[in-house]
C-alpha positions as CSV (number, residue, x, y, z in Angstrom):
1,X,0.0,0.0,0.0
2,X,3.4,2.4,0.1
3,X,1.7,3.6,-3.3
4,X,-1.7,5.0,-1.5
5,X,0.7,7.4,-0.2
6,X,2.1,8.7,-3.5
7,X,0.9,11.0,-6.4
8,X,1.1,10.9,-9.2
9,X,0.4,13.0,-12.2
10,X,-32.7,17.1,-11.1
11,X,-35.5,19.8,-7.5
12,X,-35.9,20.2,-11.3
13,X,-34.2,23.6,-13.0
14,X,-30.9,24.0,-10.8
15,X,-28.7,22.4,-8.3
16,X,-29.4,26.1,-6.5
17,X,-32.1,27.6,-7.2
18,X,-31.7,30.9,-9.0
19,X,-34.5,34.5,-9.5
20,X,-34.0,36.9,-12.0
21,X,-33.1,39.6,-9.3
22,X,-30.3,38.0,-8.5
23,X,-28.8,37.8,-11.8
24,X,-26.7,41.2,-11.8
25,X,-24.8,39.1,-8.5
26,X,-23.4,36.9,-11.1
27,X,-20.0,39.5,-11.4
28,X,-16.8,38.5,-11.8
29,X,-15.9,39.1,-8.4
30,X,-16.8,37.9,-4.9
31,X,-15.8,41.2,-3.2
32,X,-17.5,44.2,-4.3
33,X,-16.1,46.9,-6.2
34,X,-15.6,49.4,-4.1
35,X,-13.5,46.9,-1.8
36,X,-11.0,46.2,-4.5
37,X,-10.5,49.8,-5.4
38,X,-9.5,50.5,-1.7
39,X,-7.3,47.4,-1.1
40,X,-4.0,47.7,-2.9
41,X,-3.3,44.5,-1.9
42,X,-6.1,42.6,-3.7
43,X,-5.5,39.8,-6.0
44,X,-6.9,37.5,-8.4
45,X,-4.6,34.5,-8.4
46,X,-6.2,31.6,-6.5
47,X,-4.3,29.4,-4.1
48,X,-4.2,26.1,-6.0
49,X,-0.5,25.1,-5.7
50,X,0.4,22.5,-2.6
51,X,0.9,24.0,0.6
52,X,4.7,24.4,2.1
53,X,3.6,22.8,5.6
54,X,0.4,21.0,6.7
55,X,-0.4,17.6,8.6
56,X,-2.2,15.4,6.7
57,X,-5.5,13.9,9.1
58,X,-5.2,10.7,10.1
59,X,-7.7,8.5,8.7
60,X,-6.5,5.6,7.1
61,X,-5.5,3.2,9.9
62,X,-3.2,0.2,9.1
63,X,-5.2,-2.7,7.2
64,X,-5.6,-6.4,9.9
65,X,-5.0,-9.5,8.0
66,X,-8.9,-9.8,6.6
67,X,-9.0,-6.3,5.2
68,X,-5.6,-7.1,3.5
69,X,-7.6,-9.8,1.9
70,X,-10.6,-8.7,1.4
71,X,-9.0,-6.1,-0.6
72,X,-7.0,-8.3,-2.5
73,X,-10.3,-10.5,-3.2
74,X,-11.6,-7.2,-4.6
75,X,-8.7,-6.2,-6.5
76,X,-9.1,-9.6,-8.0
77,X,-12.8,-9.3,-8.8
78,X,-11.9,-5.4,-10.6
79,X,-9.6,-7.0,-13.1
80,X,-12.0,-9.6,-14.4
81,X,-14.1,-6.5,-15.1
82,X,-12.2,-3.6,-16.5
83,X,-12.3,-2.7,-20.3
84,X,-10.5,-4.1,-22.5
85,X,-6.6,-2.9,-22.8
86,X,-7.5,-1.5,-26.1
87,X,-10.5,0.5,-25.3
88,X,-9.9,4.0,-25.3
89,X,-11.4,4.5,-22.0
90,X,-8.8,2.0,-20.6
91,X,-6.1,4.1,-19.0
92,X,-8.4,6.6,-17.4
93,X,-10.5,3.3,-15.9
94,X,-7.2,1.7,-14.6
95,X,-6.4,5.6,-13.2
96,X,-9.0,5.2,-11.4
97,X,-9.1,1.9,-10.2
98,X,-6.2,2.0,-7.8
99,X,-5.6,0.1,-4.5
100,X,-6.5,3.4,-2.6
101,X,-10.3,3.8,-4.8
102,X,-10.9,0.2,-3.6
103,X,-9.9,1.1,0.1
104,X,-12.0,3.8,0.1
105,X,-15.3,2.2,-1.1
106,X,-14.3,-0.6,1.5
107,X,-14.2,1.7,4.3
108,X,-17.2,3.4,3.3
109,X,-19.3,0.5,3.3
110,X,-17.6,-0.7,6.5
111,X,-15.7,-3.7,5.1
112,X,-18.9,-5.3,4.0
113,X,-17.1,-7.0,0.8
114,X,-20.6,-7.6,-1.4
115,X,-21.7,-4.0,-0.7
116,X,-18.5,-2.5,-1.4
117,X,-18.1,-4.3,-4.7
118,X,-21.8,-3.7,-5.4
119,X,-21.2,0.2,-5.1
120,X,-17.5,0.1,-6.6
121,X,-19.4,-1.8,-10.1
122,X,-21.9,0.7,-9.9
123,X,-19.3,3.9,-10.1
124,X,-17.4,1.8,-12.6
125,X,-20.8,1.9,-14.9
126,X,-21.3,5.7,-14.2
127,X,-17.5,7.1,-14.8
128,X,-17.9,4.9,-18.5
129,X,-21.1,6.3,-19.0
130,X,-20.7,9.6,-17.7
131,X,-17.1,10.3,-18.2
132,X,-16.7,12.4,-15.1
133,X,-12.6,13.3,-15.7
134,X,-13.4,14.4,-19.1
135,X,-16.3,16.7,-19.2
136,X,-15.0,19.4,-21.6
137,X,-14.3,23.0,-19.0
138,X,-15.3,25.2,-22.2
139,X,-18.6,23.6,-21.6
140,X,-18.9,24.1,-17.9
141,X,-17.2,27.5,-17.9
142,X,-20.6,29.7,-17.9
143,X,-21.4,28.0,-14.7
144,X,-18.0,29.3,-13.3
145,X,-18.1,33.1,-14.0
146,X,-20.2,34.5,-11.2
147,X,-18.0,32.9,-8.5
148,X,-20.3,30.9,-7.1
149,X,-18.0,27.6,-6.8
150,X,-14.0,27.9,-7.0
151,X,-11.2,26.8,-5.0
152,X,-9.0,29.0,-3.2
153,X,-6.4,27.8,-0.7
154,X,-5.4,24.3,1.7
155,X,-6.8,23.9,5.1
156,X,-4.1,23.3,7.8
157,X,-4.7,19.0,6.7
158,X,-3.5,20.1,3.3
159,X,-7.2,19.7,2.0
160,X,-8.2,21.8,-0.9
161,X,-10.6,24.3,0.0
162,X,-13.9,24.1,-2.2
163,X,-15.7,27.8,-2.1
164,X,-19.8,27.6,-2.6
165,X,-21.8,30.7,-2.8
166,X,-25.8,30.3,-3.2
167,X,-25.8,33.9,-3.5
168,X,-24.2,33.5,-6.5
169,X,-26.4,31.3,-8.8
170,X,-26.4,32.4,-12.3
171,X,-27.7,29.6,-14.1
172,X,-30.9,27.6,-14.7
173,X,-29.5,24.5,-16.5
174,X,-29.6,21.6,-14.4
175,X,-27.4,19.2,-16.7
176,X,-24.3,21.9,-17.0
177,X,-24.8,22.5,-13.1
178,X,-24.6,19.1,-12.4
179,X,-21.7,18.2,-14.5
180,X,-20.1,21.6,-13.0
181,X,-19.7,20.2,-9.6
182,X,-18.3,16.5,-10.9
183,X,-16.1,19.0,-12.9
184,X,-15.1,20.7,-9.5
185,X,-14.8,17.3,-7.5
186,X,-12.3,15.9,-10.1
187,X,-10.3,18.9,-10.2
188,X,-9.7,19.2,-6.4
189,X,-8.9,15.5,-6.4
190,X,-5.8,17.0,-8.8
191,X,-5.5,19.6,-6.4
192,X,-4.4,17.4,-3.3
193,X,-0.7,17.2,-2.2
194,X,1.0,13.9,-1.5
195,X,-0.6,12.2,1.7
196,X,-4.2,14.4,1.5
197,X,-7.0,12.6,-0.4
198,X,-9.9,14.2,1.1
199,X,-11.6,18.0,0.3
200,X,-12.6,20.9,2.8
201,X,-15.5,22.8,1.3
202,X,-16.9,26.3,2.7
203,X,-20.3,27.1,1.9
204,X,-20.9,30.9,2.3
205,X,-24.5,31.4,2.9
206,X,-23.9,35.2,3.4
207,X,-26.5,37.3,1.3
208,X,-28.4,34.0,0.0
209,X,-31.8,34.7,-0.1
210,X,-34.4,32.0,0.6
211,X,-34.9,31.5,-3.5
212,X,-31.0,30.7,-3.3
213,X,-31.5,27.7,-0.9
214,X,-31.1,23.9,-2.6
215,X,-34.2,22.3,-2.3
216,X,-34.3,18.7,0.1
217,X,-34.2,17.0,-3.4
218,X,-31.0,18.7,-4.7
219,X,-29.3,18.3,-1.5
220,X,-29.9,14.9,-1.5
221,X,-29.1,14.6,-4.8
222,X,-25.7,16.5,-4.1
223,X,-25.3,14.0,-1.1
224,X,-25.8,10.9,-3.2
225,X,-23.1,12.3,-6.0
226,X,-20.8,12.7,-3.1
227,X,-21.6,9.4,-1.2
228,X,-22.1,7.2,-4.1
229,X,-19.5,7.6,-6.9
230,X,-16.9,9.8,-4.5
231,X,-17.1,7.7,-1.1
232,X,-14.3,9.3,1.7
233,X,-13.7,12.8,-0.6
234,X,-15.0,14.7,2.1
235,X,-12.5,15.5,4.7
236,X,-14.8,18.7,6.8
237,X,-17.4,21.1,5.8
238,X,-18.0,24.8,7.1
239,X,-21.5,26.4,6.7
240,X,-21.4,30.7,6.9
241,X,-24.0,32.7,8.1
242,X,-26.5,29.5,8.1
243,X,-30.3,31.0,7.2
244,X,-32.9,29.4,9.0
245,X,-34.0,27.9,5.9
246,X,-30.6,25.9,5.5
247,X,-31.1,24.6,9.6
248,X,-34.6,23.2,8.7
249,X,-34.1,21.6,5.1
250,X,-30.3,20.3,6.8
251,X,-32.8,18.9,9.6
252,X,-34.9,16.8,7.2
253,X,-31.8,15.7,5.4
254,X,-29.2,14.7,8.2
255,X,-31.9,10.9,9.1
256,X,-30.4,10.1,5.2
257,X,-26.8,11.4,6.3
258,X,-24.3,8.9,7.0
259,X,-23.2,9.7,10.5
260,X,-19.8,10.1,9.7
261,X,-20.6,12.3,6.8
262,X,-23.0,14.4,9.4
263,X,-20.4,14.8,11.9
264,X,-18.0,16.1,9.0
265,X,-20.7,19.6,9.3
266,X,-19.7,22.1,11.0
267,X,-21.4,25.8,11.2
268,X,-19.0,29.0,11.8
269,X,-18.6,31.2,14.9
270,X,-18.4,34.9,13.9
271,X,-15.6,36.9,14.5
272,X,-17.7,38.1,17.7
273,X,-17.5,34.1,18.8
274,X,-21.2,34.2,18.2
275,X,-23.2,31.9,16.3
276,X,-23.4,33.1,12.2
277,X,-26.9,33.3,11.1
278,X,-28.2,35.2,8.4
279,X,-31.9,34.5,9.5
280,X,-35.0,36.7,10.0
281,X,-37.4,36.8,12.3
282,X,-39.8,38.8,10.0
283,X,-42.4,36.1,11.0
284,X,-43.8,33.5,13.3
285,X,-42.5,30.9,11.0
286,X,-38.8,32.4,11.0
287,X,-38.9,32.6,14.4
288,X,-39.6,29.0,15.0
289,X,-37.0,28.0,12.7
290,X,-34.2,31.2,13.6
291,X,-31.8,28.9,16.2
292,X,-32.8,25.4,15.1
293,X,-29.2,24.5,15.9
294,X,-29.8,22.2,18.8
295,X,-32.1,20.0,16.9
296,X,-29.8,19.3,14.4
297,X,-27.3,18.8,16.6
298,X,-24.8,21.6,14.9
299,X,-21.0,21.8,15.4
300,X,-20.1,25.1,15.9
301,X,-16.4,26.2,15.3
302,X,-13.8,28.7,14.6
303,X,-12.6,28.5,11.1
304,X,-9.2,29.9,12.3
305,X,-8.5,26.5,13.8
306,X,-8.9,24.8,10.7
307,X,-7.4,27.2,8.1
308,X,-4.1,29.5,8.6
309,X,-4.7,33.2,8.1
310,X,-2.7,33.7,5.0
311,X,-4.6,30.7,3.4
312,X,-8.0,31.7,4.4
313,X,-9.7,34.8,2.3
314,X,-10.3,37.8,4.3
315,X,-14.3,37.7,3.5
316,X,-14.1,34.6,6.4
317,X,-11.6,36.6,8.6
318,X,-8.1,35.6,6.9
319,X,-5.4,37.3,5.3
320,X,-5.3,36.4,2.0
321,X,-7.1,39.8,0.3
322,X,-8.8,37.4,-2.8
323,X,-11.1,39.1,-5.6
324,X,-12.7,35.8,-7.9
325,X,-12.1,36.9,-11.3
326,X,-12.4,34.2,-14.2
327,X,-9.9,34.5,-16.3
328,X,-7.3,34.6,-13.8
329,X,-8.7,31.8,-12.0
330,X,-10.0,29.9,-15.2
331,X,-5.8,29.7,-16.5
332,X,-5.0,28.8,-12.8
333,X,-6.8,26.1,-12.6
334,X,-6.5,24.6,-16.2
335,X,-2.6,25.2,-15.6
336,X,-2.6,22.9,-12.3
337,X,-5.2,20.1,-13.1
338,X,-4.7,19.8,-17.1
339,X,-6.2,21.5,-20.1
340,X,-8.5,19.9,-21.2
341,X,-8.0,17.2,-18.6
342,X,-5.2,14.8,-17.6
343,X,-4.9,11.2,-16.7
344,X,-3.8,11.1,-12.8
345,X,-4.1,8.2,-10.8
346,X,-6.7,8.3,-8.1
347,X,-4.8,8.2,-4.7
């Protein structure tokens, strides 16, 4: 296994939903414009090159003789069933089928060997069907421009930081969105230094509106993406300024949550070391919902102990004065992961 630590080189119309009044959001920036003219210190260039010192989290305990070979039983099962040598899917299939993407679906499924290999046959199908490390970037661009989803930056774990703002929605089409966030997945796979296979993703609920919120159906659809076909990607989650319309459709979710996924959530302290909430109690109905917290059993943290100041963007309290601008970002992150795309194997 010395190898796992090695790298190498629809709710129908939207994933969020989007109004009309929101489209003049859909800028190429994430700061507004009177911040960048009085910050000289601005810049457009993402983070997206490996991190000079981190500590990889510990998660991948050392394997007991039946999990050695159960894993080789699955490894054997794999190469009865991978495409032919000559296909020209082939080398991106056996990219992906590497001793650490079998560990992975093992440990999710909790070494249950006929569930693991049932869900690791059913990814297998998908990625030859839908291709998910070659979806074309020119295609998914559009989605890209407003801001709304980029990556900026490493936690202090060396996990690429995944940047989703529902303010930001600028587009109805359900079939780009949804290949826009496989697109995003892939790419912060190609994004993780050596040791780190897992992702840290911020979702910045400041300014969303309740028309910006995903609908229980697209978060479960997100959810199943996410469990499903990218088992053990997600190393920690941080919700911003959680609306009380996040708190009650994340209550009706978390029963389908695994509870290792769940416990992955955790919602922001303010700067004040108050609870971030972006809710209104304009009505009865608000006011029921406005600190749901305790029902849902929310994590509350600081995200200055998860991400260093000069890594995290100043918008979250950091030091790293970031304006989202697509071109810069667009060649950034092209130039790092492969233009079009690359084969990498999946460790």
């Amino acid at each position: 296994m010395s190898s796992f630590f090695h790298r190498s080189k629809s709710r129908s119309n939207s994933l969020y939903n989007s109004d009309s009044s929101n489209r003049s959001v859909a800028t190429t920036t994430t700061t507004t414009l009177s911040q960048q003219q009085n910050d000289p210190f601005v810049t457009h260039e993402p983070k997206l090159g490996p991190p000079h010192h981190y500590s990889p989290a510990s998660v991948h305990p050392p394997l007991d003789g039946s999990q050695w070979s159960m894993l080789a039983a699955l490894r054997c099962h794999i190469n009865g069933i991978m495409l032919p040598t000559d296909h020209p899917y082939y080398p991106n299939e056996k990219a992906f089928l590497t001793d650490a993407t079998l560990r992975r679906h093992l440990h999710a499924r909790k070494w249950d060997f006929e569930s693991s290999k049932s869900m690791l046959e059913s990814t297998i199908r998908w990625r030859r069907d839908y291709r998910p490390d070659q979806i074309d970037p020119e295609y998914v661009k559009p989605e890209v421009e407003s801001g709304k989803m980029y990556f900026n930056g490493f936690d202090t774990c060396g996990r690429p930081i995944w940047i989703i703002r529902p303010r930001l929605q600028n587009s109805k089409d359900e079939e780009r969105q949804t290949k826009h966030i496989i697109f995003c997945l892939e790419r912060g796979i190609r994004l993780m230094p050596s040791h780190v296979d897992t992702i840290a993703i911020i979702v910045d609920f400041k300014g969303a509106a309740y028309s910006h919120s995903p609908s229980i159906a697209t978060c479960k659809r997100f959810l199943n993406i996410l469990g499903d076909h990218y088992p053990e990607r997600l190393g920690i989650a941080f919700v911003v300024d959680s609306p009380w319309f996040f708190f009650a459709t994340f209550k009706v979710i978390s029963p389908f949550m695994d509870p290792q996924t769940r416990a992955k959530i955790k919602f922001v302290y303010d700067k004040n070391n108050k609870k971030t909430s972006s809710s209104s109690s304009s009505s009865n109905k608000e006011q029921q919902l406005e600190s749901p917290s305790a029902e849902v059993n929310a994590q509350w943290v600081h995200l200055e102990d998860y991400i260093s100041p000069d890594a995290l963007e100043t918008e979250f309290g950091g030091n790293h004065s970031f304006a989202f601008h697509i071109e810069y970002y667009w060649n950034a992150l092209l130039g790092r992961t492969g233009a079009p795309y690359e084969v990498l194997e999946y460790l």
